[in-house]
C-alpha positions as CSV (number, residue, x, y, z in Angstrom):
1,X,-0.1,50.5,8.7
2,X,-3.3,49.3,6.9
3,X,-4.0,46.1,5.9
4,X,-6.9,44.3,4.1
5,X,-6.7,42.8,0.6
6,X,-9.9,43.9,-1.2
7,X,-9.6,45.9,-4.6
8,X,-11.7,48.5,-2.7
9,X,-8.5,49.2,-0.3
10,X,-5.8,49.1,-2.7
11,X,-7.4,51.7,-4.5
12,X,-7.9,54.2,-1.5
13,X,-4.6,53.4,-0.4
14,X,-2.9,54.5,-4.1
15,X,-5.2,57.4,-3.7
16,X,-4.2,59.0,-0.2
17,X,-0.7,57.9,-1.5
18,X,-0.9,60.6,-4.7
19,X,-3.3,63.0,-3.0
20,X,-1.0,63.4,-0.2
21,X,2.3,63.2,-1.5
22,X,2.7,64.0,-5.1
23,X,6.1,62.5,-5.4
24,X,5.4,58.8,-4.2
25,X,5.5,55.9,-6.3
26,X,2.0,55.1,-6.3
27,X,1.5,52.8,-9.5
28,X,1.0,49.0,-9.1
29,X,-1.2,49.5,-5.9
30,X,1.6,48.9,-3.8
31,X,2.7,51.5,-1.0
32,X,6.5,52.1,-2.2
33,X,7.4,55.7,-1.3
34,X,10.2,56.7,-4.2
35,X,13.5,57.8,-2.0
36,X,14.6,61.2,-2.4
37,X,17.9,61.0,-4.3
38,X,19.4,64.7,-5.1
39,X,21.6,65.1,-8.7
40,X,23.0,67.9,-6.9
41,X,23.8,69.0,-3.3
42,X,24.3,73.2,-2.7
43,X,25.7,75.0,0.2
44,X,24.2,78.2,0.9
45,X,25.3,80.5,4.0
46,X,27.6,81.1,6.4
47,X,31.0,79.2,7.9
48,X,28.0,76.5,10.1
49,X,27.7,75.5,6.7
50,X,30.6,75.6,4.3
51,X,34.6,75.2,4.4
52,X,37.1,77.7,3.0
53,X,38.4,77.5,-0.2
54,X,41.1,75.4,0.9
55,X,39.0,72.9,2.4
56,X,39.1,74.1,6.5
57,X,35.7,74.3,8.5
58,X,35.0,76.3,11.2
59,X,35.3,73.9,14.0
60,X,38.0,71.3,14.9
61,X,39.6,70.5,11.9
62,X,41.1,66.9,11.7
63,X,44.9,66.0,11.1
64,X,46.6,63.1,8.9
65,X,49.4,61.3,9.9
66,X,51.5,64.3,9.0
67,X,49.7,66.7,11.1
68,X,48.3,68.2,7.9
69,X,45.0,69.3,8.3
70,X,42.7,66.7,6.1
71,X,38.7,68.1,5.3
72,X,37.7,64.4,5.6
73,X,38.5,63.3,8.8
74,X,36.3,66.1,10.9
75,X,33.3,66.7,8.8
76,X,30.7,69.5,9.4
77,X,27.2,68.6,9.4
78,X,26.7,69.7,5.7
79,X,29.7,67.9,4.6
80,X,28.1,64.4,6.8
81,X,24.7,65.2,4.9
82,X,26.5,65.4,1.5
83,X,29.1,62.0,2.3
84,X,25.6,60.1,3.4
85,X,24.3,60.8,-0.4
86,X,27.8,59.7,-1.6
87,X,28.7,62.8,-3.2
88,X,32.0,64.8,-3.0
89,X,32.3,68.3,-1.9
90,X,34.0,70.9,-4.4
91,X,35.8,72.3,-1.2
92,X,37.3,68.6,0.3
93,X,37.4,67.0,-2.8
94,X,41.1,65.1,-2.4
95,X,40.5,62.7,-5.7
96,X,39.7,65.3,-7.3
97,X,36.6,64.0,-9.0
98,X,33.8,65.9,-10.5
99,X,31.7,67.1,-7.5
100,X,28.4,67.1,-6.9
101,X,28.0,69.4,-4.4
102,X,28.7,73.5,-4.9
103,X,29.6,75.8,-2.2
104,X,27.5,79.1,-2.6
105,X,28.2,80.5,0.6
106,X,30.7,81.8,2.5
107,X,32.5,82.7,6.1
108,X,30.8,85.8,7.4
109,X,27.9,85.6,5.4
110,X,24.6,87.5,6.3
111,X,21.0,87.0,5.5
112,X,21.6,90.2,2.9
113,X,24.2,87.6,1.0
114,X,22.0,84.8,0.5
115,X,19.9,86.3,-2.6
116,X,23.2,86.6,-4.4
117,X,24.1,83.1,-3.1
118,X,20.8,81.8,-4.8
119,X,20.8,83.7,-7.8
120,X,24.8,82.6,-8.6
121,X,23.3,78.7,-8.3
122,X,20.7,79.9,-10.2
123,X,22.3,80.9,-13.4
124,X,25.0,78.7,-13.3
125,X,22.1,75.6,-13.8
126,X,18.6,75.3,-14.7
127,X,16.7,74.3,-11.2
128,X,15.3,71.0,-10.2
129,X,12.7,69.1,-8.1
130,X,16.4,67.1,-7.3
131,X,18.3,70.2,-6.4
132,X,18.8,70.1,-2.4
133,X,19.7,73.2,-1.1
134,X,21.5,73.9,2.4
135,X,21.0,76.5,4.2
136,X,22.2,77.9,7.7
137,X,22.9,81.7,8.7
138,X,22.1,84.3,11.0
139,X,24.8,83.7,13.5
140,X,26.8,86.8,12.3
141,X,23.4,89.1,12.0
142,X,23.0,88.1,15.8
143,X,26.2,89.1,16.9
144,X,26.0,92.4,14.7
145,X,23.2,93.7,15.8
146,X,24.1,92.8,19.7
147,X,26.9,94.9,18.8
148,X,25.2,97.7,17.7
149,X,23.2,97.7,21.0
150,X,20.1,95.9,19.6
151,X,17.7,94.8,22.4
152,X,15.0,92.0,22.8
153,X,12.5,91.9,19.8
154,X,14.6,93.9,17.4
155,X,13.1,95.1,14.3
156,X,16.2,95.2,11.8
157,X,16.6,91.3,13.2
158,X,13.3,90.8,12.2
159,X,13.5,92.1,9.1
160,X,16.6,89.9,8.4
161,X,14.8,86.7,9.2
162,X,12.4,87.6,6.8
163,X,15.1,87.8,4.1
164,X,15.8,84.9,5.0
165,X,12.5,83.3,4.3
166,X,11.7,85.2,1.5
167,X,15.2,83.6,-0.1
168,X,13.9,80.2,1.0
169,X,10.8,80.6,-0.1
170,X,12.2,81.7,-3.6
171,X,13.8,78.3,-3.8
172,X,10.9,76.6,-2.7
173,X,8.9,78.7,-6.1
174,X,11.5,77.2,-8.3
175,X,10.8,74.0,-7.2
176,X,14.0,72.9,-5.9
177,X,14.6,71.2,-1.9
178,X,16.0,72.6,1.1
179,X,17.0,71.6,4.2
180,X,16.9,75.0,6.8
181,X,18.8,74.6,10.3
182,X,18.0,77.8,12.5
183,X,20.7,79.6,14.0
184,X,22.0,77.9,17.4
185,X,21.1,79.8,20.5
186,X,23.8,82.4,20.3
187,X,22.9,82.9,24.5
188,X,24.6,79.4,25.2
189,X,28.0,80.5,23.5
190,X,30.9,81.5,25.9
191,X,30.4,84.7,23.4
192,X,27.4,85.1,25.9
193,X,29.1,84.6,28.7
194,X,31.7,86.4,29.0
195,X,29.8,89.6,28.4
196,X,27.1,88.4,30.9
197,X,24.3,88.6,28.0
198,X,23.2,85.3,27.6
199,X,19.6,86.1,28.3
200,X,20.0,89.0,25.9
201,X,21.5,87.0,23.4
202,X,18.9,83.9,23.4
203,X,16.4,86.5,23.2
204,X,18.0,88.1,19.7
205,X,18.5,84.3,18.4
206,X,14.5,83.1,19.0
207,X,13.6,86.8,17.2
208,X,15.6,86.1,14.4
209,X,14.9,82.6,14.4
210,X,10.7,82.9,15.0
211,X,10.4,85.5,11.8
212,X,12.0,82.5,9.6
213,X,10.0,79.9,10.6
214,X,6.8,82.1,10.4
215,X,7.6,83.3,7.2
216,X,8.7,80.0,5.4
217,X,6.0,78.0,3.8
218,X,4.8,75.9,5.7
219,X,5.0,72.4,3.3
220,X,7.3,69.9,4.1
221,X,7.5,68.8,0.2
222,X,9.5,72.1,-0.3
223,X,11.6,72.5,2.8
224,X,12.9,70.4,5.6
225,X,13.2,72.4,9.2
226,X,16.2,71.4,11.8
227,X,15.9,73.3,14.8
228,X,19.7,73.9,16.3
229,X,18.6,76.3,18.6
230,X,16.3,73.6,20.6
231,X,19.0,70.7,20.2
232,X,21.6,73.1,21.9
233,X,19.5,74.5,24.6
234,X,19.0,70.0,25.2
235,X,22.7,69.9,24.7
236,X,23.9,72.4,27.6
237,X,20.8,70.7,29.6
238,X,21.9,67.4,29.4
239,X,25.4,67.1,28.4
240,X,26.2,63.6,29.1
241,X,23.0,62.3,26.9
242,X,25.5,63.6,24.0
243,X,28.6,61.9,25.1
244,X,29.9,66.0,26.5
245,X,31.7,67.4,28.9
246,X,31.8,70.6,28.4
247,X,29.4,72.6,27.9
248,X,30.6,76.6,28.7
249,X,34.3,77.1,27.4
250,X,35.6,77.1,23.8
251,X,37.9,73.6,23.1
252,X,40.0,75.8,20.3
253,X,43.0,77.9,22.1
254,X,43.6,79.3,18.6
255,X,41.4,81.6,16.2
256,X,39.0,79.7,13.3
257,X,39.6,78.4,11.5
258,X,42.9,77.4,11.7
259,X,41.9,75.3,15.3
260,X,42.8,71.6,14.9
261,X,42.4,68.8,17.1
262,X,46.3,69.2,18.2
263,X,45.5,72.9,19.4
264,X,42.5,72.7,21.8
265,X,42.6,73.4,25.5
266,X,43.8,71.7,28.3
267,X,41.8,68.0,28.9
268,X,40.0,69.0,25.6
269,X,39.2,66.5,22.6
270,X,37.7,67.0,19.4
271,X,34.5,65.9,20.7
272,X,34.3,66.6,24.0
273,X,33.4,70.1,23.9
274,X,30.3,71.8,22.9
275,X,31.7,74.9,21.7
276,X,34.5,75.0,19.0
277,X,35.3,78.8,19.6
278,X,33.4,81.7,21.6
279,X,30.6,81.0,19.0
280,X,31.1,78.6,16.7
281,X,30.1,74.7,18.0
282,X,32.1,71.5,18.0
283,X,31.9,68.6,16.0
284,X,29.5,66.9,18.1
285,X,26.9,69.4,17.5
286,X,27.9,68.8,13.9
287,X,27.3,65.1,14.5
288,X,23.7,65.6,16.0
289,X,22.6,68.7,13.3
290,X,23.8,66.3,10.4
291,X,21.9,63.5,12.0
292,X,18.8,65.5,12.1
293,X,19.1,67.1,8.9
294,X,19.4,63.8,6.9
295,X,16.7,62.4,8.1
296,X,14.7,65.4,6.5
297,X,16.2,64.8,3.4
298,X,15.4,61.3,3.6
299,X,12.1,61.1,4.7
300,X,10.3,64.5,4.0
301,X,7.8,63.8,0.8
302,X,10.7,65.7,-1.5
């Protein structure tokens, strides 16, 4: 922190303020850094990011005291990052208030889905330097393309990573926010293995994964970076630093995303487990992805 009290210093202080930032409060010749306060929250993607239509997510959903499933009590990460703005989700709104935050996306979404996503938001409101925009997918382009027999460094993954951050970058030209979370390393997943392709399957995550970040622009006043695929490689390194147990078998005994915390596994909880399904993660990756992604939101120069 500097310090000093001349006139001299106050006034290269205000300066490196503006220069730097743009967006901080830099009148008065004092060092207060305006918070970054959306007017409007949209979820872009695929089921890491957004809940059905009738409000279930694609993890462990909670139960009420009628073993009703209720969208509040096991948030998703975009859902935490939403609640710590104190906005209301279209999908889990129960008071049915006038939400602030759209769902765009949609389960199975692909990287070829997002333009439409954008261009939906797009129309339906004039963008802003207080849109924030969420954004997570690539999870089902991994898979698909493993499918198809795609190897190590393929070049249609490639080329849908760069859709990707051509999208974001397309956001980032209209002057709205966003907060990107890479896809999580799809060679951890018991999807990996039980086919006994995990090192296949990391491989196809970091070459979707490296063409987005290369291709985004590289400013953090435009776009705020979570990496999921580092924090679940530390996850299944270190399990017990994030309160796990499990780290290899799916906590869900049923298909997502009707799983709820009454059917999981045997000596499963809600938060015990890494993995939700063969590829989908738990709430405590959730937890740790929200964490990360709203202190981007809240401390990025937006």
């Amino acid at each position: 922190m500097w310090i000093g009290s001349s006139r001299l210093i106050s006034r290269l202080r205000a300066a490196l303020c503006c220069g730097l930032t743009g967006l901080a409060a830099c009148g008065g010749g004092t060092d207060a850094i305006e918070p970054f306060e959306p007017n409007q929250i949209i979820l872009l993607g695929d089921e890491t990011t957004v809940l059905t239509a009738d409000g279930k997510n694609y993890s462990i959903n909670g139960l009420d005291a009628n073993n009703a499933i209720d969208c509040t009590l096991a948030p998703i990460w975009s859902q935490l990052l939403v609640g710590n703005f104190g906005m209301t989700l279209d999908r889990c709104n129960p008071n049915s208030v006038t939400p602030r935050a759209v769902t765009r996306g949609a389960p199975g979404a692909k990287a070829a889905d997002i333009e439409a996503q954008i261009t939906a938001q797009l129309n339906a409101s004039a963008p802003s330097p207080k849109d924030l925009f969420l954004l997570m997918v690539g999870l089902n382009d991994i898979i698909e393309r493993f499918e198809a027999g795609a190897d190590c460094g393929d070049y249609e993954l490639e080329a849908r990573g760069r859709q990707v951050a051509q999208q974001v970058n397309r956001l980032a030209a209209a002057n709205v926010r966003t907060i990107l979370v890479t896809v999580h390393d799809v060679g951890l997943t018991p999807y990996a293995r039980t086919r006994n392709e995990s090192a296949r399957l990391t491989c196809l995550t970091a070459t979707f994964n490296a063409r987005v970040r290369v291709d985004i622009l590289q400013d953090g006043r435009f776009i705020g970076l979570v990496l999921a695929d580092d924090l679940t490689q530390a996850m299944t390194k270190v399990p017990a630093a994030y309160s796990l147990t499990n780290v290899s078998d799916a906590a869900c005994t049923v298909a997502l995303p009707d799983c709820t915390s009454a059917t999981l596994a045997s000596g499963a909880e809600s938060t015990t487990h890494l993995w939700a399904d063969d590829r989908h993660f738990g709430l405590r990756a959730h937890a740790n992805i929200a964490s990360f992604a709203i202190t981007r939101a809240r401390n990025n120069p937006f």
